[in-house]
C-alpha positions in Angstrom: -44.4 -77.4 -74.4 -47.6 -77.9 -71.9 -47.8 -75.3 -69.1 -45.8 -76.7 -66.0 -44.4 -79.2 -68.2 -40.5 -78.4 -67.7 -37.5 -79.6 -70.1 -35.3 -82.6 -68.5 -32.2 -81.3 -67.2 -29.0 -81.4 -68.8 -27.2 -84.6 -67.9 -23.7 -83.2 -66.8 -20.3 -83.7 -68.3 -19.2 -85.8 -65.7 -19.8 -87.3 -62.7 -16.9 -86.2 -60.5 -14.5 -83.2 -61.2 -11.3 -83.3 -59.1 -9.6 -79.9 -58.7 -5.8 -81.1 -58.2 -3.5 -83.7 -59.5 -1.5 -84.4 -56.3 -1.6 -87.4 -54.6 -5.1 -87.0 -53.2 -6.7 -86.1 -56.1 -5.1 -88.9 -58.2 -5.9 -91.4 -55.9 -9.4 -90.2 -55.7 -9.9 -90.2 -60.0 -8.4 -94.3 -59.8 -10.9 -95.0 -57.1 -13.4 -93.5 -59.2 -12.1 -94.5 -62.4 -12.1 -98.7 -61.6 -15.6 -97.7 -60.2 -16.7 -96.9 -64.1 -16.9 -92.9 -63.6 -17.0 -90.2 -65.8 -14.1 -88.3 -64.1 -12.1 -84.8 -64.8 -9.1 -84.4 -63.0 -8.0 -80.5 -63.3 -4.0 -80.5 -62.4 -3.2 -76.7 -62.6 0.2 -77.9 -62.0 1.0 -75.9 -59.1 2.1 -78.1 -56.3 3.3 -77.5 -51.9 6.1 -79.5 -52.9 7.8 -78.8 -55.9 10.7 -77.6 -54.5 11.6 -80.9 -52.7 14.4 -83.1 -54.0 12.3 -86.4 -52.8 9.0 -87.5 -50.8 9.3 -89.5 -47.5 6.9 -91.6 -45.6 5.0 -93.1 -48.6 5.4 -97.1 -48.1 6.8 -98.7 -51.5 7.6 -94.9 -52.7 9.8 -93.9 -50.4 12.8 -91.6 -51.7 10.8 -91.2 -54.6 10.8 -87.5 -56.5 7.4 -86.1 -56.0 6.8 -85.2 -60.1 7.6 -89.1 -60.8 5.0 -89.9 -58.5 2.7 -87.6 -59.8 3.5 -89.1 -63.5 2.9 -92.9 -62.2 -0.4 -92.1 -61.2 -1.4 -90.2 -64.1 -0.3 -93.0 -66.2 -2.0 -95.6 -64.1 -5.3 -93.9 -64.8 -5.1 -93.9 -68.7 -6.5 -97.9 -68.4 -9.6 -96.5 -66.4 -11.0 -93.9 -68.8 -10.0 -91.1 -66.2 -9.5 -87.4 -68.0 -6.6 -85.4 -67.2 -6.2 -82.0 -67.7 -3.9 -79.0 -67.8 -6.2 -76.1 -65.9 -7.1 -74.3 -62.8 -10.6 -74.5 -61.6 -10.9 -70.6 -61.5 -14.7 -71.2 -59.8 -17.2 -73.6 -59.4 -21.1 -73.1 -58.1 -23.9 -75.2 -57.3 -25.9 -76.1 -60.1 -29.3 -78.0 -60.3 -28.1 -80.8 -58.4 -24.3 -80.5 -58.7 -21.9 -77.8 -59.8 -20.6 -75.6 -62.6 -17.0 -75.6 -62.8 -14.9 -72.9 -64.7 -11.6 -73.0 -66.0 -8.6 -70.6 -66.4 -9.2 -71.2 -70.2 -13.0 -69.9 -69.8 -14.3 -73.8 -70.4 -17.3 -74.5 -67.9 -18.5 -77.9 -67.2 -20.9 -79.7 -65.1 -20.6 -82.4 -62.9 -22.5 -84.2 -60.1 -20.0 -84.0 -57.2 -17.1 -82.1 -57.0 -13.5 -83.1 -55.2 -11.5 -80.1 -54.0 -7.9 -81.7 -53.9 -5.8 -78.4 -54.3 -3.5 -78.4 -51.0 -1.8 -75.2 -49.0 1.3 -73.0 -49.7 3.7 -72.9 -47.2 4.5 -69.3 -45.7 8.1 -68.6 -46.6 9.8 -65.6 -44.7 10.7 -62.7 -46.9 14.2 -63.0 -46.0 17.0 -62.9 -48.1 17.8 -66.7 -49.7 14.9 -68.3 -48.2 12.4 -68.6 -51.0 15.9 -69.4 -53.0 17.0 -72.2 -50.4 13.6 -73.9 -50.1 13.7 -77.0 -50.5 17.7 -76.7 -50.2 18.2 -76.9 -46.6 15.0 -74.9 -45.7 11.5 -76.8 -44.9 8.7 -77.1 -43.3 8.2 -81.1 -42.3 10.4 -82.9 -40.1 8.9 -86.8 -40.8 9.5 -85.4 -44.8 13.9 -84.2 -44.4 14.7 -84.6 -41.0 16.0 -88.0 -41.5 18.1 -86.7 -43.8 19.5 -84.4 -41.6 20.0 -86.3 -38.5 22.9 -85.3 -36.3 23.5 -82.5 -38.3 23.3 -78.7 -36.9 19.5 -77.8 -37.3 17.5 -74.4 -36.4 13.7 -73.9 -36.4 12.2 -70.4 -38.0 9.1 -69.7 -35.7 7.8 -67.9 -32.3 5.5 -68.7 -29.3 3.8 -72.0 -29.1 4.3 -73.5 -32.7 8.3 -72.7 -32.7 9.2 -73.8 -29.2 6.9 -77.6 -29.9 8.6 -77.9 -34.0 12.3 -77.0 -31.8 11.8 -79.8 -29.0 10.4 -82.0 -32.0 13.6 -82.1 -34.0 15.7 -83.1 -30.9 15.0 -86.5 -32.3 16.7 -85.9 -35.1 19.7 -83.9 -33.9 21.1 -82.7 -30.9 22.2 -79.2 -31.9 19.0 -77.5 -32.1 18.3 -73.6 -32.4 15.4 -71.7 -31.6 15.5 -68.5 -34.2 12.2 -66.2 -33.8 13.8 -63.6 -35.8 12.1 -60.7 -33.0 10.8 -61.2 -29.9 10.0 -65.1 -29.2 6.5 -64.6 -27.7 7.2 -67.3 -25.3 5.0 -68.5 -22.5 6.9 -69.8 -19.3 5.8 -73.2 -19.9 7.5 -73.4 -23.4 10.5 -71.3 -22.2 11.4 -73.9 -19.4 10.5 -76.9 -21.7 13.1 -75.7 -24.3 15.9 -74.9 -21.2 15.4 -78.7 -20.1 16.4 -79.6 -23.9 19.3 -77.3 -23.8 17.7 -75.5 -27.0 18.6 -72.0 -27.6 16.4 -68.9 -28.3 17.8 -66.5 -30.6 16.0 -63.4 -30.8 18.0 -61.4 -33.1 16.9 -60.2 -36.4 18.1 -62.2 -38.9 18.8 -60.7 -42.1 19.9 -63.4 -44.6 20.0 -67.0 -45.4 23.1 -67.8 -46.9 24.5 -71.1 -48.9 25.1 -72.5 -52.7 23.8 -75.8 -53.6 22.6 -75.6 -49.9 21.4 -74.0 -46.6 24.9 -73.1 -44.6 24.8 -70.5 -42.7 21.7 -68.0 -41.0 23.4 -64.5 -40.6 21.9 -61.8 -37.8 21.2 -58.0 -38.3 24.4 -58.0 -36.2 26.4 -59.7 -38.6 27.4 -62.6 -36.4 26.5 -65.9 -38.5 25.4 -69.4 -37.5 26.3 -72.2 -39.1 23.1 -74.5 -39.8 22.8 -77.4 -41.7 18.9 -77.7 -42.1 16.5 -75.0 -41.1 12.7 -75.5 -40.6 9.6 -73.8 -40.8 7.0 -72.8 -38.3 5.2 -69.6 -40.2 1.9 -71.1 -41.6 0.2 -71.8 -44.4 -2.9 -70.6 -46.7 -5.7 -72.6 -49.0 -3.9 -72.3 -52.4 -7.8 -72.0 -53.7 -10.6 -70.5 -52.0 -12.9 -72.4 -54.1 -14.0 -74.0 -50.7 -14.6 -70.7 -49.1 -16.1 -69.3 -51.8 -18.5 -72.5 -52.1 -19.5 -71.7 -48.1 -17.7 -74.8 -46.3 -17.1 -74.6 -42.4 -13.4 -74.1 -41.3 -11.1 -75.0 -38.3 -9.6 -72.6 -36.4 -6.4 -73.4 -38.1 -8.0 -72.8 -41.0 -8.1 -76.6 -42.8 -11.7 -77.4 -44.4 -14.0 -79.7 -41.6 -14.5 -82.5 -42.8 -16.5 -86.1 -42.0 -14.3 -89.2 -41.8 -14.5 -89.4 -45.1 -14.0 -86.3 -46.6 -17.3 -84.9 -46.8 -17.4 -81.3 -46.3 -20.7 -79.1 -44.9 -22.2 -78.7 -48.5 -23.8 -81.2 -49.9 -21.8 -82.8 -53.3 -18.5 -81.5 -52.0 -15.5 -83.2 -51.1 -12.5 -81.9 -49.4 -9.0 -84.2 -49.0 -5.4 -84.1 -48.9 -3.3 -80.9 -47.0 -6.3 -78.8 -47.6 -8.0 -80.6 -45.0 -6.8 -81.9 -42.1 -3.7 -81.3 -39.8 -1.4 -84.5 -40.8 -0.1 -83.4 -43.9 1.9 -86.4 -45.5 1.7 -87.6 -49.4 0.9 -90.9 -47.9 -2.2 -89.8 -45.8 -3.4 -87.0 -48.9 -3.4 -90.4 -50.8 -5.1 -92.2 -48.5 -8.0 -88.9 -48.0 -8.3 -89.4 -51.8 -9.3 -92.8 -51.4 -11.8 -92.2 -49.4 -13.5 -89.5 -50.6 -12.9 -91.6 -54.1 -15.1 -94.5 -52.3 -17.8 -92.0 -50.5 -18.4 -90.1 -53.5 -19.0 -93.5 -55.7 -21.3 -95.0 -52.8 -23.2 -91.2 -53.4 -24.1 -91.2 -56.4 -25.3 -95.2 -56.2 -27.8 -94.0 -53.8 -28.2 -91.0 -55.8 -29.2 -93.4 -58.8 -31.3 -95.5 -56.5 -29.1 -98.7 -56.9 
């Protein structure tokens, strides 16, 4: 070959690679799919709710179990072309002018843009019966169970700002709310007096098991006194289930969710982040709805990118 004559690159396996197979990164692939595009989705079949009986909020789908939902979608993509696969994207780094992706199974593939769909996981306390009762009584989204719930005895897990707000939240859905900060509450006078004008109890005490069969019934304190609960929910956090995104350099908030553009683009050029991984309002119906338009964006890139 002629000096400063270089070889062509190597056209990539696909044009889009979606790491996750919930609802935002299946409603990214049928975007992307009807638009004609070579697309991978990697599922790694880890999903935030997994241990939930049924989703909420999702118009048409409501009530539906969340592993049906994820099979309708992967069946709706077979028509378009769209690959599935069983793996977790272990890594992925910029490449040329997209990314190398690599798999648990040590498969690495290129691809033009790159869709990080791959959610949170919820902190669960290390309490006796809670990781058992998830999903049983215990969780962390009011607009997902509360409904289910309603008028029933309820207690929030949480301290200081994020407890007291999730504890004056569900006195829509019940009247018998309880504060439980399991140690000290970390109150501010503010949220101590908004909580006293909603007759909401703090309990302080150490709790030291979450008791029930089929379902949540009961907290019980270090003391040994017991409170009968019906639902319990969560303010403890969550993490990135993958730190692809870190590891790829994109910008954080300070509650740590990827910043994003309005439609899903992240700081690095190529990348895409949508669905709880994301942003703050974390329904299946909005994840979907992220998916689509980072689905749309990421189409109307790489027409530009081909100079259409």
């Amino acid at each position: 070959m002629a000096r400063g004559v270089h070889p062509p690159a190597a056209v990539p396996d696909y044009d889009v690679i979606i790491a996750g197979g919930g609802p935002a990164g299946l409603s990214a692939a049928l975007l992307l799919g009807r638009s004609r595009r070579r697309v991978l989705v990697c599922d790694s079949g880890q999903y935030r709710n997994d241990a939930s009986p049924a989703l909420h909020g999702f118009l048409s789908r409501d009530g539906i179990a969340p592993a049906e939902l994820r099979r309708l979608g992967r069946e709706q993509l077979e028509q378009y072309g769209v690959e599935l696969r069983r793996a977790l994207v272990t890594a992925a780094r910029r490449r040329d002018s997209g990314f190398e992706v690599s798999l648990d199974d040590g498969t690495r593939l290129g691809c033009r843009k790159l869709l990080i769909a791959t959610g949170v996981v919820d902190h669960i306390p290390e309490t006796p019966g809670a990781r058992e009762l998830f999903g049983r009584g215990i969780f962390h989204c009011p607009y997902c169970d509360g409904w289910e719930l309603r008028d029933q005895p309820l207690a929030v897990y949480g301290r200081g700002k994020g407890g007291a707000a999730l504890a004056l939240s569900l006195t829509s859905w019940s009247p018998d709310v309880v504060l439980c900060t399991d140690g000290p509450a970390g109150l501010r006078p503010p949220e101590a007096a908004g909580l006293r004008r909603h007759r909401i109890p703090v309990r302080q005490e150490r709790i030291a098991r979450f008791e029930g069969r089929a379902w949540l019934e009961r907290l019980v304190f270090a003391t040994g006194e017991a409170l009968p609960r019906r639902g319990l929910f969560l303010s403890t956090g969550q993490h990135q289930r993958s730190t692809l995104a870190a590891t790829l350099g994109c910008r954080f908030t300070r509650k740590g969710a990827v910043r994003t553009n309005r439609l899903e683009g992240s700081n690095i050029p190529g990348l895409w982040v949508a669905g709880d991984a994301s942003h703050d309002m974390q329904l299946a119906v909005v994840a979907a709805a992220e998916g689509a338009k980072a689905g749309c964006a990421i189409h109307a890139a790489l027409v530009r990118e081909d100079g259409a």
